[in-house]
C-alpha positions as CSV (number, residue, x, y, z in Angstrom):
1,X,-6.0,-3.9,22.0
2,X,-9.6,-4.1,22.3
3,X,-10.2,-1.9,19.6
4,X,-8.7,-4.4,17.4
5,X,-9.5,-7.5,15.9
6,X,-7.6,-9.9,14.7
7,X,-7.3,-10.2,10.7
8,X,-5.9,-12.6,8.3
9,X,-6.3,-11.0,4.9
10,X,-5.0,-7.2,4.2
11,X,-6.2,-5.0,0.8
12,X,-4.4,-1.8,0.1
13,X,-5.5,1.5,-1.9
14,X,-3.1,2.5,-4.4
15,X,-3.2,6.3,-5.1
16,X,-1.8,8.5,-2.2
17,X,-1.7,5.5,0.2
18,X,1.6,3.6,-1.6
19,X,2.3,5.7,-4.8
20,X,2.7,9.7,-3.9
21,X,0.3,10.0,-6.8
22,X,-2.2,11.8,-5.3
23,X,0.0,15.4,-5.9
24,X,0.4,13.8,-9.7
25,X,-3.7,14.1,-10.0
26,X,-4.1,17.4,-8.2
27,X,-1.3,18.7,-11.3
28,X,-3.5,17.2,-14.2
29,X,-6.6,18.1,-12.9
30,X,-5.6,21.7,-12.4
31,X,-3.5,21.9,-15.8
32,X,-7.0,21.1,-17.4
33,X,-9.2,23.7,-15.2
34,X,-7.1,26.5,-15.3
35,X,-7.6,26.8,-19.1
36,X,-11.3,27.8,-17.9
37,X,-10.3,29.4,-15.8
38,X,-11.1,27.2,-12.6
39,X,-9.3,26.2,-9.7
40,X,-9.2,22.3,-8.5
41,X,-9.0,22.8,-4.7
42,X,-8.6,20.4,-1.9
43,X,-11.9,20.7,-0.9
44,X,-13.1,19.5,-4.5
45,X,-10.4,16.8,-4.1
46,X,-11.3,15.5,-1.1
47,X,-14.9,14.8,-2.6
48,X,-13.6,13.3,-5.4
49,X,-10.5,11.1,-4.0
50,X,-11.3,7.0,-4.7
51,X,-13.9,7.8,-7.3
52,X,-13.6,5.8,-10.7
53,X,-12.5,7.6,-13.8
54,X,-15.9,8.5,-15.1
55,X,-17.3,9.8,-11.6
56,X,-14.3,12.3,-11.4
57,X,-14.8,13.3,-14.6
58,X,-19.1,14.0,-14.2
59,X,-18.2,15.7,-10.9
60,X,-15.7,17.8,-12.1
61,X,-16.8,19.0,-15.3
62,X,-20.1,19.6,-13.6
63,X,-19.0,21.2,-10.3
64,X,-16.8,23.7,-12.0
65,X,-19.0,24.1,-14.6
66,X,-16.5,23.4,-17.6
67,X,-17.9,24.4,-21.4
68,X,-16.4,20.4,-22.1
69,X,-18.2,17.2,-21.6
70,X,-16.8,14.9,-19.6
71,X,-15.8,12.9,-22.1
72,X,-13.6,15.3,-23.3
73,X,-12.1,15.7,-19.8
74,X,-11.5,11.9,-19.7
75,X,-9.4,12.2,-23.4
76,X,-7.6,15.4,-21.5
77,X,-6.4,13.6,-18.4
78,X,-5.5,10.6,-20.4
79,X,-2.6,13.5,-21.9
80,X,-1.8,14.5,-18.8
81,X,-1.5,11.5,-17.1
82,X,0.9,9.6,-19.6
83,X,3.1,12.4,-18.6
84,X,3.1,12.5,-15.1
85,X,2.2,9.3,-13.9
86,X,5.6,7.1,-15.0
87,X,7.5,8.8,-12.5
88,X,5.3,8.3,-9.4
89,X,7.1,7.7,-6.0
90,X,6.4,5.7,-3.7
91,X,5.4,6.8,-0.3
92,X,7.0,6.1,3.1
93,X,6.8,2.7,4.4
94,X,5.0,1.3,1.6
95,X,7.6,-0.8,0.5
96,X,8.6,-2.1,3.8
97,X,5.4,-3.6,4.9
98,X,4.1,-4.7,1.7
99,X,7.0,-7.0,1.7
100,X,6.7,-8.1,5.1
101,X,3.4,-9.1,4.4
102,X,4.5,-10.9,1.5
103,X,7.3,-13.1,3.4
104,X,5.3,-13.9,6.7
105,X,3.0,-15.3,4.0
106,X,-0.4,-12.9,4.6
107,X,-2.4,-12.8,1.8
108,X,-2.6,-9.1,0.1
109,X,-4.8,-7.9,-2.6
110,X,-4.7,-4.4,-4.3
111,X,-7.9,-2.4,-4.6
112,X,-7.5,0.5,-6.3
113,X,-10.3,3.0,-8.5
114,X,-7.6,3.2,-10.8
115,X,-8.2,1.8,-14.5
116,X,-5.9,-0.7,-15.4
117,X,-5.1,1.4,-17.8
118,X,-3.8,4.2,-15.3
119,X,-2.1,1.4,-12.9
120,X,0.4,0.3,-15.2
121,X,1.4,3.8,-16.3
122,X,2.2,4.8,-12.8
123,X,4.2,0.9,-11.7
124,X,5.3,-0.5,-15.2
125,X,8.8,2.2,-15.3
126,X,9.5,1.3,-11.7
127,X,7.4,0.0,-9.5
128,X,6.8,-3.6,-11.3
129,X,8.8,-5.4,-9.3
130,X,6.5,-4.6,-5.6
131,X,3.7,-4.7,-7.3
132,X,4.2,-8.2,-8.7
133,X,3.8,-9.0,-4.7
134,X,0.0,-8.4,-4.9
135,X,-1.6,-12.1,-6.9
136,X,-5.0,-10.2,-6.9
137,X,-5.4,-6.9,-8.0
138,X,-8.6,-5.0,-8.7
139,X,-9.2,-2.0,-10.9
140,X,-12.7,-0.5,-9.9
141,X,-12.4,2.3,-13.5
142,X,-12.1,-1.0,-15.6
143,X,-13.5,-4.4,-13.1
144,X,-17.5,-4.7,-14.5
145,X,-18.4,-6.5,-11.2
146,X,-17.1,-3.3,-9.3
147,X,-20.6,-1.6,-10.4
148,X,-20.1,2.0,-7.5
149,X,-16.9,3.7,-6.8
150,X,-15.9,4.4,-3.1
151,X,-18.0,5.4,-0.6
152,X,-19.5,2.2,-1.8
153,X,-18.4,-1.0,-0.6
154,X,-18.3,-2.6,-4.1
155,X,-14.3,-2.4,-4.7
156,X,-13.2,-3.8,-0.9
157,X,-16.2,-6.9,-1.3
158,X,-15.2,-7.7,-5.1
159,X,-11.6,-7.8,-4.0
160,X,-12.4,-9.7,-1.0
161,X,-13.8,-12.6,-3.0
162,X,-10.6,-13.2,-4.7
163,X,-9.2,-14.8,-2.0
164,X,-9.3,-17.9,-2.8
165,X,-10.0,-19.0,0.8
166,X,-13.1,-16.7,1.0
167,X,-12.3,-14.5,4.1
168,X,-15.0,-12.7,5.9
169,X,-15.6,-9.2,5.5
170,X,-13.8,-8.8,9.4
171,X,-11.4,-10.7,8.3
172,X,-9.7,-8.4,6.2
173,X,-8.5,-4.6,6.7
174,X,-7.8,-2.2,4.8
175,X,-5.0,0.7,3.6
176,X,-6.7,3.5,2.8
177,X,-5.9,7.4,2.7
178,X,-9.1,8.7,1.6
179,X,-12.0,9.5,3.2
180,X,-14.3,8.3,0.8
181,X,-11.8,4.8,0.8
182,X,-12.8,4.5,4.4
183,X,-16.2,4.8,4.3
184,X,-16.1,2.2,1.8
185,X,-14.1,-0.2,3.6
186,X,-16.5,0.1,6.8
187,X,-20.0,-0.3,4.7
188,X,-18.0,-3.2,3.5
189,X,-17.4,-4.6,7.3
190,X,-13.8,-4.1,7.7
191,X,-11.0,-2.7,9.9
192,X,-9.2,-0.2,8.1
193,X,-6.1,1.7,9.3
194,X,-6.1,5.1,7.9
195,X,-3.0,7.4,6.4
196,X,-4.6,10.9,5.3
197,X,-3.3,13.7,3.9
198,X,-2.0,16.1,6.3
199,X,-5.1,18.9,5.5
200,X,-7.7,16.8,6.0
201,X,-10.3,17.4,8.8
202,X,-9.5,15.4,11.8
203,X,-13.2,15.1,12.0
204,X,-13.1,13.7,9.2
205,X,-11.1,10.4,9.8
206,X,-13.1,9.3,13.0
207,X,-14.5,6.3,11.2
208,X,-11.0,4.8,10.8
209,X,-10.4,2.0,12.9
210,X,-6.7,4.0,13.5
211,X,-5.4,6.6,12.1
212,X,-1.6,7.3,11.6
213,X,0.8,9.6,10.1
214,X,2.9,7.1,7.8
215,X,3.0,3.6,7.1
216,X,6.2,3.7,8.8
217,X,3.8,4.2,12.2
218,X,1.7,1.0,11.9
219,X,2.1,-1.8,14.1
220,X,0.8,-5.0,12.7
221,X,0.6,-6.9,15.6
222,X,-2.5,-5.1,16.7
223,X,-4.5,-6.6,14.1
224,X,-2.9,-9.9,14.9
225,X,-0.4,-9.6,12.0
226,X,3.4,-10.9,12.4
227,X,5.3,-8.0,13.8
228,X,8.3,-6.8,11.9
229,X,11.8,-8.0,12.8
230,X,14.1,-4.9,12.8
């Protein structure tokens, strides 16, 4: 328990963390690349994963070296993506404790790199209804006061400050399943509980305040959070 602190305020990543649409990416991005022939690995990924639209794009047309600018990747994923994306599922335990959260009355904001754009092509066919939980969302590819994509702090502070009871920075943790997500979340000062891809380096997640298989493994009363009833 001493690990923990107490929070009052809980932001959640959106892509791989409660849509399964981190697979969905890894399928566009490599559709694209193998036409150049390229491969989009998981090390590239994992580089890559919570950056905003046009910092994926840079990286990737840059780090593979792709005869395209990334402009023209941009237009390309935008193909792939209105494909793919409607279908997104929705990954274990998500629902449940975004809807606990909800009825014990916690107040939960969505921080995602995702455009707006992109969000409601992966939740408007059938996720609409759980994300209407969420009364502040944040899009860091289309909010002009998120200025630096995650490692950066900007998207966890800028969603912070929607609140409209101002939490402090340790007030407030954080869903993440990227590496990059929780560096972000600890420049910004904040807990954050940690669900990574299986193939990640466990070296790699030692700066989340706990890490865990699922969503269907956390326990919210650690962080001072209403447990769940069943």
């Amino acid at each position: 328990m001493s690990n923990y602190k107490k929070v009052t305020h809980v932001l959640f990543d959106m892509d791989g963390l409660i849509l399964n649409t981190e697979d969905l990416y890894t399928v566009a991005f490599q559709n694209i690349v193998s036409r150049y022939g390229k491969d989009y690995t998981f090390d590239l990924k994992q580089k890559l994963m919570g950056s905003q639209g046009h910092e994926t794009a840079n990286f990737i047309v840059r780090a593979l070296e792709l005869p395209i600018t990334p402009d023209e990747f941009i237009t390309e994923t935008k193909e792939q993506f209105e494909a793919l994306f409607p279908d997104a599922a929705l990954m274990p335990g998500a629902r449940r404790l975004i809807e606990h959260l909800h009825r014990k009355e916690i107040p939960i904001g969505l921080a995602t790199s995702s455009s707006e754009e992109s969000y409601h092509l992966k939740v408007d066919k059938h996720h609409q209804e759980l994300f209407a939980l969420f009364p502040y969302k944040t899009f860091g590819s289309s909010d002009p006061n998120v200025k630096r994509g995650k490692p950066h702090p900007d998207i966890f502070l800028v969603a912070a400050e929607k609140f409209p009871d101002n939490p402090k920075p340790e007030q407030c943790l954080v869903f993440e399943d990227a590496v990059n997500g929780v560096k972000a979340a600890r420049a910004a000062g904040m807990q954050v509980v940690m669900v990574p891809d299986p193939r990640v380096d466990k070296s790699l997640t030692e700066e989340a305040t706990v890490v865990l298989k699922s969503l269907t493994d956390f326990e919210p009363k650690l962080f001072g959070l209403p447990p769940f009833e069943d």
